[in-house]
C-alpha positions as CSV (number, residue, x, y, z in Angstrom):
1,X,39.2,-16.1,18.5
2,X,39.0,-19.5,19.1
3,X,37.9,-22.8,16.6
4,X,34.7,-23.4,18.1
5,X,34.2,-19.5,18.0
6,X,35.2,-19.1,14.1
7,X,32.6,-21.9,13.6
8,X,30.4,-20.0,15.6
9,X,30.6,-16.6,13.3
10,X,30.7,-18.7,10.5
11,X,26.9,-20.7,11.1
12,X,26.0,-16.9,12.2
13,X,26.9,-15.0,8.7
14,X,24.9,-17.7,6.8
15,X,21.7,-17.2,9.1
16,X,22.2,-13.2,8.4
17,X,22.2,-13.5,5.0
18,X,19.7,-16.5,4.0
19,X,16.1,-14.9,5.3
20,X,14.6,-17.8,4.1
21,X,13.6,-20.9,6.6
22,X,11.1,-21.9,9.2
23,X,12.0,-19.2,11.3
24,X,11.2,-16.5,8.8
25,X,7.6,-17.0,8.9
26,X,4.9,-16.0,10.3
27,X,2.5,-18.7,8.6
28,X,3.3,-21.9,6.7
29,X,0.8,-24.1,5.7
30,X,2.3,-27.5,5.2
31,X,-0.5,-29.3,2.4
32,X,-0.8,-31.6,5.2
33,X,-4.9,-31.3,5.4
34,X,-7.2,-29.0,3.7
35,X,-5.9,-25.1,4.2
36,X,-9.8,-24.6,5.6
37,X,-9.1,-27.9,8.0
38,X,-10.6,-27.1,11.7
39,X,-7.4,-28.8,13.3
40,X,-5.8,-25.4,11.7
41,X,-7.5,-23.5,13.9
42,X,-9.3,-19.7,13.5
43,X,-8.1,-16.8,11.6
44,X,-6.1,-19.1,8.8
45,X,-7.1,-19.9,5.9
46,X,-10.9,-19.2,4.9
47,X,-12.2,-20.2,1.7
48,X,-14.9,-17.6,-0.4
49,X,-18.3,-18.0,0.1
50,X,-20.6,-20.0,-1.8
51,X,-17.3,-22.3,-2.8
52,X,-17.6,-26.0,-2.3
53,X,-14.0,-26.9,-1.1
54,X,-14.8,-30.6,-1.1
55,X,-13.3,-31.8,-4.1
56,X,-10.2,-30.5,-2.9
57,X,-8.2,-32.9,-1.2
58,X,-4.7,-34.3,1.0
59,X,-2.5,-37.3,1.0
60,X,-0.8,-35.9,4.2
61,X,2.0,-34.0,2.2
62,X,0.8,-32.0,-1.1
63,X,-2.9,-30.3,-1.5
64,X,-4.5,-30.9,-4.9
65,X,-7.1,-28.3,-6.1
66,X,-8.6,-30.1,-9.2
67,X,-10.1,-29.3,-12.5
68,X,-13.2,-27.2,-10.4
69,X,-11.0,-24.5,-8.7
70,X,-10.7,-23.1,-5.8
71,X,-9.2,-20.1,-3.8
72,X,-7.9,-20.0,-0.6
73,X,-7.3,-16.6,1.4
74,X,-6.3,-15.3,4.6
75,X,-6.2,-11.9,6.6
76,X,-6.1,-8.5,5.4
77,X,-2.7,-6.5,5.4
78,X,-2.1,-3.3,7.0
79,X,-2.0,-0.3,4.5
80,X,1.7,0.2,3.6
81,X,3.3,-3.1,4.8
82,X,6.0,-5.2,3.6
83,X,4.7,-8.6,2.6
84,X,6.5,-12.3,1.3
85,X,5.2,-15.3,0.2
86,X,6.5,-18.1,-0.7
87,X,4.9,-21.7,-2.4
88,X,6.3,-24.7,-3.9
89,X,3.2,-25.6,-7.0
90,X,3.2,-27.2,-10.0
91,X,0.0,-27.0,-12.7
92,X,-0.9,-30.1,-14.3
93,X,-3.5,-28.8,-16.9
94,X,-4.4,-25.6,-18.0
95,X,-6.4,-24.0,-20.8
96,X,-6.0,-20.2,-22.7
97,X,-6.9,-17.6,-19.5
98,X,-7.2,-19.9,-17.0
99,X,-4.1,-20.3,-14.5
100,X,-2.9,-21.0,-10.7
101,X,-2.5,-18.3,-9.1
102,X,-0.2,-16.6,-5.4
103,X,-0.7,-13.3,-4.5
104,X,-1.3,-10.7,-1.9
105,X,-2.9,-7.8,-1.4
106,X,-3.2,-4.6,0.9
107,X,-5.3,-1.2,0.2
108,X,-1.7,0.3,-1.2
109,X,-0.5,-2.8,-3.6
110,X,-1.5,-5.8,-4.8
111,X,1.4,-8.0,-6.3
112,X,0.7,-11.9,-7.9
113,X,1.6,-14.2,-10.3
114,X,-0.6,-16.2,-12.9
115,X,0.9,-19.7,-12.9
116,X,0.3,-22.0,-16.3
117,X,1.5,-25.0,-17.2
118,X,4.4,-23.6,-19.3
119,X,4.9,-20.1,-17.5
120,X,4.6,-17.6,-14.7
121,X,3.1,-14.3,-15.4
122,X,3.1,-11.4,-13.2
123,X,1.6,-7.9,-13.7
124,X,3.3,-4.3,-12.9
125,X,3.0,-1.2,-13.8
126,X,4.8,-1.2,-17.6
127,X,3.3,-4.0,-18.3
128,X,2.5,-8.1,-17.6
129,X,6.1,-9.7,-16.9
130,X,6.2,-13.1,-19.2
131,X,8.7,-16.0,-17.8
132,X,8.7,-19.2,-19.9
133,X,8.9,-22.6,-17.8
134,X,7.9,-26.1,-16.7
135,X,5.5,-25.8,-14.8
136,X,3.7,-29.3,-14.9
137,X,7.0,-30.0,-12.5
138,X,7.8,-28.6,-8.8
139,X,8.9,-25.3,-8.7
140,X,9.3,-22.7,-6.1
141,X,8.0,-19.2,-6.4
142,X,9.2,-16.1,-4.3
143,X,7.2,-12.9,-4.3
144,X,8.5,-10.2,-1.9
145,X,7.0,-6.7,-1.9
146,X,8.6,-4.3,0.2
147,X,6.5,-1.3,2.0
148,X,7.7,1.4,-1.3
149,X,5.2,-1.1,-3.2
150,X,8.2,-2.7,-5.1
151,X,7.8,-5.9,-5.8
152,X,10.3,-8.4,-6.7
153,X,9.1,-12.6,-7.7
154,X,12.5,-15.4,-7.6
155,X,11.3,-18.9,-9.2
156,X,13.4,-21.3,-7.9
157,X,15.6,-18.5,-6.2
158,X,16.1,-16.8,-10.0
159,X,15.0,-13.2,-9.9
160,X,12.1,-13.6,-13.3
161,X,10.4,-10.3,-12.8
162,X,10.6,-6.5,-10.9
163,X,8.9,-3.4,-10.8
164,X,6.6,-1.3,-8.8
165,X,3.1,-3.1,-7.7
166,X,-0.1,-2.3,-9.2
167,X,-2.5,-0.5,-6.6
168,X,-4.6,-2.8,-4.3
169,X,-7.4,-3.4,-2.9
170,X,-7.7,-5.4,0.6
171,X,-7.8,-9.0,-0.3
172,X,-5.1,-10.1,2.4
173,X,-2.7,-13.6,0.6
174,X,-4.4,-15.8,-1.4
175,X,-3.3,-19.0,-3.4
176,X,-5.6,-21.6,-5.4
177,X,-6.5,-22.3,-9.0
178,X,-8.9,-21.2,-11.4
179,X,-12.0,-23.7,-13.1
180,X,-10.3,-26.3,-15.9
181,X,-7.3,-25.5,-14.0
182,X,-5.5,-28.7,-12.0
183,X,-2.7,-27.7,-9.6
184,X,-1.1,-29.2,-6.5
185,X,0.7,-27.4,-3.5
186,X,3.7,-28.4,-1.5
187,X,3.0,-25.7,1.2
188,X,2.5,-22.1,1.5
189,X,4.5,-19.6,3.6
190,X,3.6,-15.9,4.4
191,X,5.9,-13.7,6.3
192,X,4.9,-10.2,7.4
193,X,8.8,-9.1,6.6
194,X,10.3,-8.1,3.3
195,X,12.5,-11.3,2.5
196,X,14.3,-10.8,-0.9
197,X,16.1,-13.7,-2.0
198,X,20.2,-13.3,-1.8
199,X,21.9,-12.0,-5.1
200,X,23.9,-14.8,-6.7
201,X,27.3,-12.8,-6.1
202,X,26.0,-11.5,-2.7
203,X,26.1,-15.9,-2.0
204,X,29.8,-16.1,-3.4
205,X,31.2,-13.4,-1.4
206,X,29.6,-15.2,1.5
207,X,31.1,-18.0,0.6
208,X,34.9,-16.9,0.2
209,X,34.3,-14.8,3.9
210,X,33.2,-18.0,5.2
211,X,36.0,-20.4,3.2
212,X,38.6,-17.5,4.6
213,X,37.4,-17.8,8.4
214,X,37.9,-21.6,8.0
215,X,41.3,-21.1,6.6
216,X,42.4,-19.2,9.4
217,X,40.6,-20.7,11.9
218,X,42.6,-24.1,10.5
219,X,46.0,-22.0,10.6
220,X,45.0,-20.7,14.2
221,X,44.5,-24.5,15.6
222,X,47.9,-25.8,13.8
223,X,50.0,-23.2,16.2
């Protein structure tokens, strides 16, 4: 095999094993304009009715839901499908019960996680799963739930909680905060794929496959 085409298997390997990226998904809302903006077009992001969305607001990057709440939802999801989303948040102020909030639902699971200031909570059966963390900074949450209904949530591309999704009801993906509750929103991604994030030592083998391909692609080019 040639350099260029060790180079070539190499760039290929790391797109096979890193789901995540623009390509992945099927919907990414950049926090660019309001997730309701018209210049999104139909069928995105709808907002419930009888909410006043208004004090909700852009400065062309990150969305800020203030201290009055809001939600923001899109689509149903067919009965039995895989589901991913992915957001990059942080929650400025919070009070006992009240919290940010990603999820999604279909009529076979529904899968989400409570987001305070100084953790992430998510709910399966067993029990609610409890991570401590910084919240009031940028952080990026993972929730993947694969069509068996189990459900797997990364925070910054740690694994914090598994286990099998409580049952659902048809509320499609949803993100947004509760009253009292101040949060902000880098963007939002949904894909209609299961996209677990890579196991730490699934990376390193990657790496060494990809460090030996180099080496011998090196050696090959010396001759």
């Amino acid at each position: 095999m040639s350099y260029t085409g060790w180079i070539t298997l190499s760039i290929a390997l790391v797109a096979a094993a890193v789901p995540s990226g623009s390509l992945a998904w099927d919907l990414c809302y950049d926090g660019s304009v309001l997730p309701n903006d018209p210049s999104l077009g139909t069928g995105t992001w709808s907002v419930p009715y009888g909410q006043d969305p208004s004090p909700c607001s852009s400065d062309g990057d990150i969305l800020h839901i203030p201290a009055s709440g809001m939600s923001y939802y899109r689509h149903a999801i067919p009965f039995g499908a895989p589901v991913t989303l992915e957001a990059r948040f942080r929650v400025t102020s919070a009070i006992a019960w009240r919290y940010a909030w990603l999820g999604a639902g279909t009529p076979s699971f529904m899968t989400s996680a409570e987001l305070y200031t100084d953790k992430a909570v998510s709910y399966v059966y067993g029990g609610a799963l409890t991570y401590p963390a910084d919240l009031t900074l940028f952080h990026t949450l993972r929730i993947a739930t694969a069509s068996t209904g189990d459900s797997f949530l990364w925070l910054d591309g740690q694994l914090i909680a598994e286990g099998l999704a409580l049952p659902g009801c048809q509320v499609g993906i949803s993100f947004g905060s509760q009253p009292a509750v101040d949060s902000y929103w880098d963007y939002v991604a949904y894909s209609a794929d299961f996209l677990p994030v890579p196991e730490p030592s699934s990376l390193a083998a990657l790496g060494f496959a990809i460090a030996g391909l180099a080496m011998a692609a090196a050696r090959r080019k010396r001759r």
